[in-house]
GULUM-67030 format. One line per 8 residues: number of its first residue (from 0); their letters; for each residue z, x, y of C-alpha. Coordinates in nm, 3 decimals, always signed. Layout:
# residues N
NUM) A) Z X Y | ...
This chain:
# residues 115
0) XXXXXXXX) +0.921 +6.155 -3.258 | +1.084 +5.909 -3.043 | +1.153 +5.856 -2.677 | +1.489 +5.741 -2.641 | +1.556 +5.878 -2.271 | +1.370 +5.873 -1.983 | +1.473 +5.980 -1.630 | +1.359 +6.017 -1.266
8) XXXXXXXX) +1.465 +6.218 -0.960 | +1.350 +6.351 -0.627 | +1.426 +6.700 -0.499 | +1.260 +6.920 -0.180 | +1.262 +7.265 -0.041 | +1.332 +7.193 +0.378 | +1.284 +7.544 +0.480 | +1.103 +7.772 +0.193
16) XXXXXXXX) +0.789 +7.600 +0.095 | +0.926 +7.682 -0.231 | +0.776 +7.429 -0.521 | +0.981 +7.561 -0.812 | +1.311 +7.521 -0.650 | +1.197 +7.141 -0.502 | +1.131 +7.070 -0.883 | +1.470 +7.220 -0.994
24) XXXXXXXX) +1.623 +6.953 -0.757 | +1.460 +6.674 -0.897 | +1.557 +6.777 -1.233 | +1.860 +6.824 -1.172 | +1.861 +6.515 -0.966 | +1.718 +6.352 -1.301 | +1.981 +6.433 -1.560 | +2.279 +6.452 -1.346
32) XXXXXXXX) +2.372 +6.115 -1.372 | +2.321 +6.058 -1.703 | +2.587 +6.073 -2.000 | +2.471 +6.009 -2.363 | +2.753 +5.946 -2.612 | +2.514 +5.886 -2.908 | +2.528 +6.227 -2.995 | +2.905 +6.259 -3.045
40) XXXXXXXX) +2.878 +5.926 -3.179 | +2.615 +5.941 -3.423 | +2.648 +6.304 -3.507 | +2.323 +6.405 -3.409 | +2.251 +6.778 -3.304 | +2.136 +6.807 -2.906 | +1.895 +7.095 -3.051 | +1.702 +6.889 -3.258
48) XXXXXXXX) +1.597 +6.667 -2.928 | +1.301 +6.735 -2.769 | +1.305 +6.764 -2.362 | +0.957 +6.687 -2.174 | +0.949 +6.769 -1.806 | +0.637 +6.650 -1.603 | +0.681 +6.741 -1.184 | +0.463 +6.639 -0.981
56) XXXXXXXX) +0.407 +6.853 -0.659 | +0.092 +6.920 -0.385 | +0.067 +7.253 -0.542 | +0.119 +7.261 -0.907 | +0.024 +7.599 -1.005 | +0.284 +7.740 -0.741 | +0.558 +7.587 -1.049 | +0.726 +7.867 -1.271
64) XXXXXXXX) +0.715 +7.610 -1.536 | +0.884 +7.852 -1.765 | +1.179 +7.893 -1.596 | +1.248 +7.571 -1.514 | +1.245 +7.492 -1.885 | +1.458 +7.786 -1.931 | +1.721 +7.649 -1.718 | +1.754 +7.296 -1.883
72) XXXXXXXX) +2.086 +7.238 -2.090 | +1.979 +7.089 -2.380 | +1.707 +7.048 -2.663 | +1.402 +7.263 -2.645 | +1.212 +7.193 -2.348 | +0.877 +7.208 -2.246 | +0.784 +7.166 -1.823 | +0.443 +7.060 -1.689
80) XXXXXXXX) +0.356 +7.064 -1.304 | +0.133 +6.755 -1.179 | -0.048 +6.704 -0.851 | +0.206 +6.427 -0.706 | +0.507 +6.473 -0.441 | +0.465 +6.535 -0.103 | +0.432 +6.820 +0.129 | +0.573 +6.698 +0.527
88) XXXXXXXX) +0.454 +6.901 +0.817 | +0.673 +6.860 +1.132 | +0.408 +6.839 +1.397 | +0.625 +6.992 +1.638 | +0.712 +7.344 +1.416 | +0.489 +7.383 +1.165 | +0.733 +7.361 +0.903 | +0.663 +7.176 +0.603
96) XXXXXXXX) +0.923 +7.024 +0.372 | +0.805 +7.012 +0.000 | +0.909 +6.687 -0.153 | +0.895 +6.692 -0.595 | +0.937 +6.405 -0.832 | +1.003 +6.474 -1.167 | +1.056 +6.236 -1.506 | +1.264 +6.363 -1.774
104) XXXXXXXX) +1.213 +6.231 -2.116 | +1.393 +6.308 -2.465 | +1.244 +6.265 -2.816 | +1.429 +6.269 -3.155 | +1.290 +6.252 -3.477 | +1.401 +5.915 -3.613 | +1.541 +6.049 -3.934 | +1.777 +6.248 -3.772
112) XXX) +1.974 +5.966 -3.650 | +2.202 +5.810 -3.895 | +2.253 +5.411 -3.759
């Protein structure tokens, strides 16, 4: 297999502490920007790609790693929470803001794509 995409995006929880849905945001902060004609182009099916997901969080066993693979679009996908991120404490309330980073990358078999 080869990498032919790789992208990166931020997302946070302000209010919820919640680590899954700060790494849903940086997914989807990942692969909302990007467009990939090759497929239509070169004819190549988007379920033969292969979607890895690393986040990186303070806490990554509080991830439902499954379900965020669940919800990608394309390919089949496989998630993996990493310590990274940041958790932000306001010293005045107590609250913390959860802050995730993720990296998106997308493998194909080279023999699938016809040049």
């Amino acid at each position: 297999m080869q990498r032919f995409i790789i992208e990166m995006g931020t997302g946070n929880d302000q209010y919820g502490q919640d680590y899954t849905k700060a790494a849903a945001r940086a997914i989807e902060d990942a692969i909302r920007h990007s467009s990939i004609p090759m497929f239509d182009t070169l004819g190549v099916d988007h379920a033969k790609m292969i979607v890895q997901v690393t986040v990186g969080v303070q806490k990554p066993d509080l991830v439902d790693c499954k379900s965020l693979a669940e919800n990608l679009p394309r390919g089949s996908a496989t998630v993996k929470a990493v310590l990274g991120g940041l958790d932000v404490t306001n010293p005045d309330s107590g609250n913390t803001v959860v802050v995730a980073s993720a990296a998106v990358e997308a493998f194909l078999d080279p023999k699938d794509v016809a040049l």
